[in-house]
VEXTITOR-516350 format. One line per field, with one value per residue: residue number from 1; residue in one letter; x, y, z negated of N, C-alpha, C in turn. Coordinates in pm, whole numbers. Each point is the difference from the previous one (the first is absolute). Last residue first. Example, Ala and Ser with C-alpha at 12.3 -4.5 7.8 and 13.67 -1.06 7.14 Angstrom:
# residues 2
i <- 2	1
aa <- S	A
n_x <- 1285	29
n_y <- -225	-572
n_z <- -708	7
ca_x <- 82	-89
ca_y <- 119	119
ca_z <- -6	0
c_x <- -77	90
c_y <- 109	120
c_z <- -73	0
//
This chain:
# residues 221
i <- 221	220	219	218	217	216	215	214	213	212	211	210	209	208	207	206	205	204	203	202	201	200	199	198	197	196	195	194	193	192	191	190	189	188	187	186	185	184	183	182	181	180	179	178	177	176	175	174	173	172	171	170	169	168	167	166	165	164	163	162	161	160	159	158	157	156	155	154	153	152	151	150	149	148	147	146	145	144	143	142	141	140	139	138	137	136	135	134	133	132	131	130	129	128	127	126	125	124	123	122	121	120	119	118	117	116	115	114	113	112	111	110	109	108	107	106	105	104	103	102	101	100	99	98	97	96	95	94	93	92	91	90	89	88	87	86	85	84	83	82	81	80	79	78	77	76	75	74	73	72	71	70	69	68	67	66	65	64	63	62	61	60	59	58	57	56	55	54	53	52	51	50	49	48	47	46	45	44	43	42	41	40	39	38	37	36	35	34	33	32	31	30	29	28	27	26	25	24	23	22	21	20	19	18	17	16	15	14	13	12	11	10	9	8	7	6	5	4	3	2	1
aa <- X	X	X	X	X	X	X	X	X	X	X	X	X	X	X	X	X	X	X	X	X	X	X	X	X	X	X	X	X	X	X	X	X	X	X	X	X	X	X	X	X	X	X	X	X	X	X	X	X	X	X	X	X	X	X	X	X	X	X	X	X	X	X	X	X	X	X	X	X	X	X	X	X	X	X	X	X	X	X	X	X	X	X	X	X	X	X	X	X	X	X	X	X	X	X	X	X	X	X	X	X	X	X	X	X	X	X	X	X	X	X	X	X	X	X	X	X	X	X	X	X	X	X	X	X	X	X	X	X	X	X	X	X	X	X	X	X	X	X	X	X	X	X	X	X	X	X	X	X	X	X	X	X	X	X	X	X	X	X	X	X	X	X	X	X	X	X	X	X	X	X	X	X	X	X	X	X	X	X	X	X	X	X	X	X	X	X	X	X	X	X	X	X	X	X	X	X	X	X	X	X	X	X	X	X	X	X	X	X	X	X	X	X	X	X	X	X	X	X	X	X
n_x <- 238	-255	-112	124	-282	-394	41	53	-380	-275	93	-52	-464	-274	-104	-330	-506	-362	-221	-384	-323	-203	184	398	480	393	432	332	369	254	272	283	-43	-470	-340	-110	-319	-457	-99	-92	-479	-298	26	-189	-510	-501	-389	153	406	348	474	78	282	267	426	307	336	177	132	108	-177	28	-298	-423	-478	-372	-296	-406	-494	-368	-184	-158	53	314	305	123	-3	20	245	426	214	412	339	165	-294	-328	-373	-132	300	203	312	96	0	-401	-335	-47	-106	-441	-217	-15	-335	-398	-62	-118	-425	-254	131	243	413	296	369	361	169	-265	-184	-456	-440	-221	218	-20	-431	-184	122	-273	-413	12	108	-367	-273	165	-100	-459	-207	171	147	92	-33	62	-25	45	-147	-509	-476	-432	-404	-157	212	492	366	375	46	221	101	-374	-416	-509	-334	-170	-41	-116	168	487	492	349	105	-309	-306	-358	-404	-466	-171	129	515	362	458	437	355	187	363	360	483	384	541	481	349	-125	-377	-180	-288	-469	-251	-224	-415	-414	-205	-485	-284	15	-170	-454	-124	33	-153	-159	-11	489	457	340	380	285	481	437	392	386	223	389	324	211	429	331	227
n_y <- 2341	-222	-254	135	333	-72	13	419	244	-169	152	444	201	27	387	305	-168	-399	-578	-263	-300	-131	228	337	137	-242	-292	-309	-371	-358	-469	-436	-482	-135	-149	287	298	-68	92	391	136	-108	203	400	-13	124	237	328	398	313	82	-51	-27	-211	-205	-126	-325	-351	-526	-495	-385	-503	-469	-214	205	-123	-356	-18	9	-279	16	488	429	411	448	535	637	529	218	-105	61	-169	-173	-134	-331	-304	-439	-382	-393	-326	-184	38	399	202	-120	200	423	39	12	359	291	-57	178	461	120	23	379	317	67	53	-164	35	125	-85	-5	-104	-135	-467	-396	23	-119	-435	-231	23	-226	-467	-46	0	-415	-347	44	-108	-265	-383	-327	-175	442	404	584	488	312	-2	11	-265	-322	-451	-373	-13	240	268	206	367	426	396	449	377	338	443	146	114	144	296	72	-453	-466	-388	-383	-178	-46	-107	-154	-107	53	-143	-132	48	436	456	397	439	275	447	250	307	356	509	106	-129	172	17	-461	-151	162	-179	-412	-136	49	-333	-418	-116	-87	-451	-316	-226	-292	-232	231	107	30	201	72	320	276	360	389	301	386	448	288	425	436
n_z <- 1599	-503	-423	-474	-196	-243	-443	-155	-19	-364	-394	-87	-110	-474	-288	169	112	77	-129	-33	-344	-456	-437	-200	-19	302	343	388	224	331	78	213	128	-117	-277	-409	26	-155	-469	-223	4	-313	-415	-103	42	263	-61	-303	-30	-128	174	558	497	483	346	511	324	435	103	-102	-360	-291	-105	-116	61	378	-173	-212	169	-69	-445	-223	-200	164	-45	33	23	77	347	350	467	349	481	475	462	321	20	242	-6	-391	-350	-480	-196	70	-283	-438	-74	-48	-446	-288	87	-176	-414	-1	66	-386	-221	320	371	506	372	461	466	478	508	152	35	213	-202	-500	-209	15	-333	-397	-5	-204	-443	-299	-94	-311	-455	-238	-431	-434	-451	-404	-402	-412	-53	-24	334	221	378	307	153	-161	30	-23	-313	-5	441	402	210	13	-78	24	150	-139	-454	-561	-388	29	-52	91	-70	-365	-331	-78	423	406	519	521	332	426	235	272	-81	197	109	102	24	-89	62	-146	-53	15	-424	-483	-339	126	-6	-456	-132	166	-77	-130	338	268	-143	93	429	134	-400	-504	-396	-110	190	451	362	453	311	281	302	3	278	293	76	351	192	55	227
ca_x <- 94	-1	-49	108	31	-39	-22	146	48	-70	55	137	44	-9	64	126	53	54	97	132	-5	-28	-49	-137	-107	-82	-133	-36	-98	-12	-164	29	88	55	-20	91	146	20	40	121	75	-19	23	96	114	88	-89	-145	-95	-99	57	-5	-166	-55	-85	-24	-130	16	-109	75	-44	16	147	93	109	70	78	114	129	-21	92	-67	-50	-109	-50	13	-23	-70	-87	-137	24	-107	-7	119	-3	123	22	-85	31	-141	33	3	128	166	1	58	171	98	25	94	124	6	48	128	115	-50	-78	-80	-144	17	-83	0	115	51	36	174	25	-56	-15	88	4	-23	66	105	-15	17	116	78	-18	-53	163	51	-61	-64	-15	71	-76	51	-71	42	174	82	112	85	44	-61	-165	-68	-103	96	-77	-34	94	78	79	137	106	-50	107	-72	-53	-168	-90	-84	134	48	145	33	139	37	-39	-143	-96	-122	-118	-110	-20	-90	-140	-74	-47	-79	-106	-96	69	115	-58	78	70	42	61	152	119	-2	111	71	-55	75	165	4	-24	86	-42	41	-134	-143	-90	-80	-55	-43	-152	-50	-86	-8	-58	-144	-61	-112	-99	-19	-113
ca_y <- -12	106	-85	-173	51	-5	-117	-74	96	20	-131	-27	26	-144	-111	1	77	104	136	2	129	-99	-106	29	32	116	15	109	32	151	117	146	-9	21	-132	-93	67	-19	-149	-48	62	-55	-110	24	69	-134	-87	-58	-89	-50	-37	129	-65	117	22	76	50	111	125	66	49	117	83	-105	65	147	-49	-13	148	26	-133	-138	-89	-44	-115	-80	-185	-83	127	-66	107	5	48	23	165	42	160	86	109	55	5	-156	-60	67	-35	-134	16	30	-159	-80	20	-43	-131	-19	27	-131	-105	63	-44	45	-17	-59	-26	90	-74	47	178	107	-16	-28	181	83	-20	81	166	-8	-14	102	94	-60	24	146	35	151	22	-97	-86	-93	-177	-73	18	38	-13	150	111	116	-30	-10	-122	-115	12	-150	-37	-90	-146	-51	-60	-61	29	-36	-60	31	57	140	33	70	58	73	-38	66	16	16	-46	98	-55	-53	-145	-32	-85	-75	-55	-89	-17	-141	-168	-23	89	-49	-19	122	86	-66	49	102	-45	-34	90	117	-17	60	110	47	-64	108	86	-53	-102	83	-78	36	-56	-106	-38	-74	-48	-68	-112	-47	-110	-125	-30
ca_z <- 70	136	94	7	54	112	49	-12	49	121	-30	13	109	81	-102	18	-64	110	-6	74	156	134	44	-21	-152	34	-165	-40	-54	-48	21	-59	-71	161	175	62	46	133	54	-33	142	84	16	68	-48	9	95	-59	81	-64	-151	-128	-81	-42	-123	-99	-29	-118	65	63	124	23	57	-54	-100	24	126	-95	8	175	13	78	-42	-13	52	-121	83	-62	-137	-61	-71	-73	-175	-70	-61	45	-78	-11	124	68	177	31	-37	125	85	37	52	130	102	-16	50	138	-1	-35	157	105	-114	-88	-31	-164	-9	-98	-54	-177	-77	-55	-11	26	177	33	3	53	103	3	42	149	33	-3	149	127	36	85	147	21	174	0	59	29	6	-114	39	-87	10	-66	85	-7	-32	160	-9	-86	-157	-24	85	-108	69	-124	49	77	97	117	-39	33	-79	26	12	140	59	-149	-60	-74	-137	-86	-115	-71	-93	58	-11	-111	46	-68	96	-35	19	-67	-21	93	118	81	-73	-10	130	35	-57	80	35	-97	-86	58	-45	-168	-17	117	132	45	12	-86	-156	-104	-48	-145	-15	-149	9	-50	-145	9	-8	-137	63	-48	-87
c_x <- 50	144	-13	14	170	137	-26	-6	126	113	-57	55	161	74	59	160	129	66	22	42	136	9	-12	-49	-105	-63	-70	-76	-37	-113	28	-106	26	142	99	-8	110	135	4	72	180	76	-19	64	125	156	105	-35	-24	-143	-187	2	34	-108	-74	-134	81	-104	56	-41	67	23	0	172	93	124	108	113	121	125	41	130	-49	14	-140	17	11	-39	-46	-2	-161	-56	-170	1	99	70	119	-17	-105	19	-106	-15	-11	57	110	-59	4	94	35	5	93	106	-15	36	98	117	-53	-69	-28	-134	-95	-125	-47	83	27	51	160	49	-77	86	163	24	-30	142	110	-85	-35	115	48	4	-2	170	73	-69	-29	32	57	-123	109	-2	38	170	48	152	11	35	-63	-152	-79	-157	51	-74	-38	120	128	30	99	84	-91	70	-78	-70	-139	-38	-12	81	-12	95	79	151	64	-58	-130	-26	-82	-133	-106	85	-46	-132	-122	-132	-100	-162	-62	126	207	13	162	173	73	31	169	128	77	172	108	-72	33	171	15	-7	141	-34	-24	-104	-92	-27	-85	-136	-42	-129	-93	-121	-8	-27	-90	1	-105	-100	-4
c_y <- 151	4	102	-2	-106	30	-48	-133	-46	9	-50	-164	-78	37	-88	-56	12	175	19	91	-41	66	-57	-148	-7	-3	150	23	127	-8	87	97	97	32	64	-91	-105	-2	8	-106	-54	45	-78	-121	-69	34	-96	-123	-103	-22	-47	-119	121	-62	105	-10	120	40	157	149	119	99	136	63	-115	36	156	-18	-54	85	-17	-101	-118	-125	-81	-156	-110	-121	-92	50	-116	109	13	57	-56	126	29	119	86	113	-21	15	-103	-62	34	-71	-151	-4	46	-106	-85	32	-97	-122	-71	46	-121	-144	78	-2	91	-28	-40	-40	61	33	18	172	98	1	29	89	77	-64	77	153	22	-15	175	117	-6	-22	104	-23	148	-12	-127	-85	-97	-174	-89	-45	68	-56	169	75	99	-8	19	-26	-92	-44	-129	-79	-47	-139	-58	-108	-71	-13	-116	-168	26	79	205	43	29	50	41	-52	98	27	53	-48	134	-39	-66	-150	-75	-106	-99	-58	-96	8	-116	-130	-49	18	-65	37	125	56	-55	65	210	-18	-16	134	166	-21	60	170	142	-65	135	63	-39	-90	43	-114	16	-77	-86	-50	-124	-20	-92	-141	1	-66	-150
c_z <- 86	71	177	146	35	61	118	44	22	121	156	22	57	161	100	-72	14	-67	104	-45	18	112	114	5	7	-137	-34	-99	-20	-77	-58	-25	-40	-79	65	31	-15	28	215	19	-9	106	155	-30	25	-126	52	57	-49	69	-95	-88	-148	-129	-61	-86	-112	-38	-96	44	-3	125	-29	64	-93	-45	11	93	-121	67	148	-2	56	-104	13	86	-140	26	-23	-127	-59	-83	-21	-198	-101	-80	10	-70	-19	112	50	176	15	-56	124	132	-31	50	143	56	-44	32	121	2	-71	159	40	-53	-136	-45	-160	-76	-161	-13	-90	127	-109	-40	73	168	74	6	146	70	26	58	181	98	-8	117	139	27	53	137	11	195	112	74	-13	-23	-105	-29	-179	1	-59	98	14	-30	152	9	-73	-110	-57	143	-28	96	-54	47	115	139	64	-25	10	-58	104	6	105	-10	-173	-93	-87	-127	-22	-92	5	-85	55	12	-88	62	-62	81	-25	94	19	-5	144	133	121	-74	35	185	16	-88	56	27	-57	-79	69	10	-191	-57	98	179	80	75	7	-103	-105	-20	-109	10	-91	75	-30	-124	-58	-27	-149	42	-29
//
Protein backbone atom coordinates (compact mmCIF):
# COMPACT_ATOMS: atom_id res chain seq x y z
CA UNK A 1 0.00 0.00 0.00
CA UNK A 2 1.56 3.42 -0.90
CA UNK A 3 2.74 5.93 1.86
CA UNK A 4 0.04 8.92 2.01
CA UNK A 5 1.52 11.96 1.24
CA UNK A 6 1.90 14.70 3.41
CA UNK A 7 0.14 17.96 2.76
CA UNK A 8 1.08 21.29 1.76
CA UNK A 9 1.07 23.47 4.80
CA UNK A 10 -0.13 27.07 3.48
CA UNK A 11 -0.89 30.54 5.61
CA UNK A 12 -3.77 32.10 4.38
CA UNK A 13 -3.62 35.89 4.07
CA UNK A 14 -7.23 37.37 3.90
CA UNK A 15 -8.55 41.00 2.25
CA UNK A 16 -9.35 44.21 3.17
CA UNK A 17 -12.04 44.15 5.77
CA UNK A 18 -11.98 40.31 5.99
CA UNK A 19 -10.70 38.85 9.05
CA UNK A 20 -9.66 34.77 10.19
CA UNK A 21 -13.06 33.23 10.01
CA UNK A 22 -14.68 35.39 6.75
CA UNK A 23 -11.21 34.11 4.54
CA UNK A 24 -11.80 30.26 5.81
CA UNK A 25 -15.61 30.85 4.48
CA UNK A 26 -14.68 32.25 1.44
CA UNK A 27 -11.63 30.06 0.91
CA UNK A 28 -14.03 26.75 1.60
CA UNK A 29 -14.24 25.85 -2.11
CA UNK A 30 -10.71 26.47 -3.25
CA UNK A 31 -9.98 23.94 -0.28
CA UNK A 32 -12.32 21.65 -1.25
CA UNK A 33 -10.93 22.03 -4.58
CA UNK A 34 -7.46 20.91 -3.30
CA UNK A 35 -8.77 18.54 -0.94
CA UNK A 36 -5.23 15.99 -0.14
CA UNK A 37 -2.71 18.93 -1.06
CA UNK A 38 -3.12 21.71 0.54
CA UNK A 39 -3.67 22.47 4.20
CA UNK A 40 -5.02 26.01 4.90
CA UNK A 41 -3.80 27.89 7.83
CA UNK A 42 -5.66 31.08 8.29
CA UNK A 43 -5.07 34.10 10.52
CA UNK A 44 -6.57 37.60 11.20
CA UNK A 45 -4.59 40.82 10.51
CA UNK A 46 -3.58 42.79 13.46
CA UNK A 47 -5.48 46.55 12.37
CA UNK A 48 -9.28 46.63 13.47
CA UNK A 49 -11.12 48.84 11.44
CA UNK A 50 -13.54 51.29 12.86
CA UNK A 51 -15.04 53.27 10.37
CA UNK A 52 -16.96 52.99 7.45
CA UNK A 53 -15.25 52.04 4.13
CA UNK A 54 -15.61 52.66 0.27
CA UNK A 55 -13.51 49.86 -0.81
CA UNK A 56 -13.95 46.13 0.46
CA UNK A 57 -12.52 43.39 -0.31
CA UNK A 58 -15.80 41.26 1.29
CA UNK A 59 -19.00 40.41 0.60
CA UNK A 60 -20.88 41.01 3.72
CA UNK A 61 -21.45 44.33 4.41
CA UNK A 62 -21.16 44.36 7.89
CA UNK A 63 -18.15 41.46 8.93
CA UNK A 64 -17.58 41.18 12.37
CA UNK A 65 -14.21 42.38 13.06
CA UNK A 66 -13.02 43.84 9.74
CA UNK A 67 -9.10 44.04 9.74
CA UNK A 68 -6.66 45.24 7.72
CA UNK A 69 -2.76 44.16 7.25
CA UNK A 70 -1.87 48.14 6.95
CA UNK A 71 -3.64 51.68 6.06
CA UNK A 72 -2.16 53.57 2.89
CA UNK A 73 -3.76 57.04 4.91
CA UNK A 74 -2.50 56.69 8.54
CA UNK A 75 -4.86 59.74 9.53
CA UNK A 76 -7.94 58.22 8.77
CA UNK A 77 -6.92 54.90 9.16
CA UNK A 78 -8.21 53.11 5.66
CA UNK A 79 -6.80 51.59 3.36
CA UNK A 80 -7.13 52.03 -0.71
CA UNK A 81 -5.06 49.87 -3.27
CA UNK A 82 -5.40 52.82 -5.72
CA UNK A 83 -4.00 55.36 -2.93
CA UNK A 84 -0.50 56.75 -3.97
CA UNK A 85 0.59 57.61 -0.55
CA UNK A 86 3.93 59.01 0.68
CA UNK A 87 3.61 56.87 4.44
CA UNK A 88 1.48 54.13 5.47
CA UNK A 89 0.72 52.34 9.22
CA UNK A 90 0.55 48.80 10.36
CA UNK A 91 3.48 46.95 8.14
CA UNK A 92 5.36 47.16 11.20
CA UNK A 93 3.43 45.34 13.35
CA UNK A 94 1.76 42.78 10.63
CA UNK A 95 5.13 41.50 9.89
CA UNK A 96 6.09 41.16 13.65
CA UNK A 97 2.61 38.81 14.13
CA UNK A 98 3.26 37.03 11.44
CA UNK A 99 6.64 36.17 12.54
CA UNK A 100 4.96 34.96 15.34
CA UNK A 101 2.57 33.09 13.49
CA UNK A 102 5.34 31.68 11.90
CA UNK A 103 7.40 30.41 15.14
CA UNK A 104 4.38 29.59 16.79
CA UNK A 105 2.38 27.17 14.59
CA UNK A 106 4.72 26.66 11.37
CA UNK A 107 6.37 25.47 9.84
CA UNK A 108 4.53 26.30 5.94
CA UNK A 109 5.49 25.44 3.26
CA UNK A 110 3.75 28.36 1.59
CA UNK A 111 1.76 31.13 1.59
CA UNK A 112 -1.58 32.09 -0.33
CA UNK A 113 -2.96 35.76 -0.08
CA UNK A 114 -6.08 37.25 -1.39
CA UNK A 115 -6.01 40.98 -2.57
CA UNK A 116 -4.34 43.29 0.27
CA UNK A 117 -2.97 39.28 1.64
CA UNK A 118 -1.81 39.19 -1.71
CA UNK A 119 0.25 42.09 -1.94
CA UNK A 120 1.53 41.26 1.78
CA UNK A 121 2.51 38.05 0.44
CA UNK A 122 4.56 39.46 -2.01
CA UNK A 123 6.57 41.60 0.39
CA UNK A 124 7.23 38.60 1.97
CA UNK A 125 8.69 36.59 -0.52
CA UNK A 126 10.75 39.82 -0.85
CA UNK A 127 11.61 39.80 2.22
CA UNK A 128 12.84 35.64 2.34
CA UNK A 129 14.82 36.64 -0.54
CA UNK A 130 16.67 39.49 1.07
CA UNK A 131 17.18 36.53 4.03
CA UNK A 132 14.60 37.54 6.54
CA UNK A 133 14.82 34.34 8.78
CA UNK A 134 11.51 34.92 9.99
CA UNK A 135 9.50 33.66 7.11
CA UNK A 136 10.78 30.51 6.37
CA UNK A 137 8.38 28.95 3.18
CA UNK A 138 8.86 27.69 -0.32
CA UNK A 139 6.10 29.39 -2.88
CA UNK A 140 3.42 31.72 -3.08
CA UNK A 141 -0.16 31.43 -4.38
CA UNK A 142 -1.17 35.48 -4.87
CA UNK A 143 -5.46 36.05 -5.96
CA UNK A 144 -5.56 39.40 -6.84
CA UNK A 145 -2.59 41.04 -5.59
CA UNK A 146 -1.22 44.06 -6.78
CA UNK A 147 1.60 46.39 -5.67
CA UNK A 148 1.59 48.75 -3.04
CA UNK A 149 1.54 52.33 -3.44
CA UNK A 150 3.14 53.54 -0.38
CA UNK A 151 6.57 55.07 -1.01
CA UNK A 152 7.42 53.23 2.07
CA UNK A 153 7.14 49.62 0.20
CA UNK A 154 8.77 50.68 -3.23
CA UNK A 155 11.85 49.26 -1.75
CA UNK A 156 10.28 45.68 -2.08
CA UNK A 157 9.95 45.48 -5.90
CA UNK A 158 13.38 47.05 -6.77
CA UNK A 159 14.99 43.14 -7.35
CA UNK A 160 13.62 40.80 -9.11
CA UNK A 161 12.05 38.10 -6.67
CA UNK A 162 13.16 34.53 -6.91
CA UNK A 163 10.25 33.08 -4.82
CA UNK A 164 7.89 30.69 -6.84
CA UNK A 165 4.57 32.16 -7.06
CA UNK A 166 1.45 31.46 -8.72
CA UNK A 167 -0.77 34.58 -10.24
CA UNK A 168 -4.26 34.40 -9.99
CA UNK A 169 -6.71 37.22 -10.88
CA UNK A 170 -10.05 37.85 -13.12
CA UNK A 171 -10.28 39.14 -16.42
CA UNK A 172 -12.97 41.65 -14.87
CA UNK A 173 -12.51 42.76 -11.41
CA UNK A 174 -13.42 45.98 -10.41
CA UNK A 175 -11.89 46.30 -7.03
CA UNK A 176 -8.23 45.61 -7.90
CA UNK A 177 -7.94 45.05 -12.06
CA UNK A 178 -6.10 42.78 -13.79
CA UNK A 179 -3.46 45.31 -14.92
CA UNK A 180 -2.31 45.52 -11.66
CA UNK A 181 -2.05 42.12 -10.85
CA UNK A 182 0.14 41.95 -13.97
CA UNK A 183 2.44 44.46 -12.95
CA UNK A 184 2.92 42.54 -9.49
CA UNK A 185 3.87 39.36 -11.36
CA UNK A 186 6.53 40.95 -12.86
CA UNK A 187 8.75 41.86 -9.76
CA UNK A 188 9.12 38.11 -9.93
CA UNK A 189 11.51 36.09 -12.25
CA UNK A 190 9.14 33.09 -13.41
CA UNK A 191 5.23 33.75 -12.48
CA UNK A 192 2.75 31.22 -13.20
CA UNK A 193 -0.04 32.92 -14.23
CA UNK A 194 -3.69 31.93 -14.11
CA UNK A 195 -6.60 34.19 -15.38
CA UNK A 196 -10.16 33.52 -14.74
CA UNK A 197 -13.60 35.23 -16.47
CA UNK A 198 -14.98 36.17 -13.24
CA UNK A 199 -14.14 39.12 -10.50
CA UNK A 200 -12.81 39.83 -7.15
CA UNK A 201 -12.95 35.94 -5.64
CA UNK A 202 -10.82 32.82 -5.54
CA UNK A 203 -11.47 30.64 -8.39
CA UNK A 204 -12.18 27.44 -7.47
CA UNK A 205 -13.63 25.48 -10.52
CA UNK A 206 -12.64 22.86 -12.23
CA UNK A 207 -11.24 25.11 -15.07
CA UNK A 208 -8.54 26.44 -12.59
CA UNK A 209 -7.89 22.81 -10.89
CA UNK A 210 -5.16 21.57 -13.09
CA UNK A 211 -3.16 24.77 -13.07
CA UNK A 212 -3.58 24.81 -9.07
CA UNK A 213 -2.70 21.25 -8.85
CA UNK A 214 0.63 21.45 -11.12
CA UNK A 215 1.68 24.21 -9.30
CA UNK A 216 1.34 22.83 -5.83
CA UNK A 217 2.15 19.75 -6.84
CA UNK A 218 6.25 21.38 -7.71
CA UNK A 219 6.28 21.52 -4.02
CA UNK A 220 5.04 17.76 -2.52
CA UNK A 221 7.60 15.65 -1.42
Amino acid sequence: MAARRPLLRVLGLHGYRQNERVFRERTGALRKLLRGRMELVCVSAPLLILGPETQAEELDPQPDEPRGWWFSNPQLQTFDALEETDSCQGLEDTLALLGQVFAEQGPFDGVLGFSQGAALGAILCALKQRGDSRFPFHFAILVAGFKSRSVEHQGYYQDLISVPTLHVYGKVDLVIPGDMSQKLASCFREPVILTHQGGHFLPASAAQKNIYCQFLDTFLK
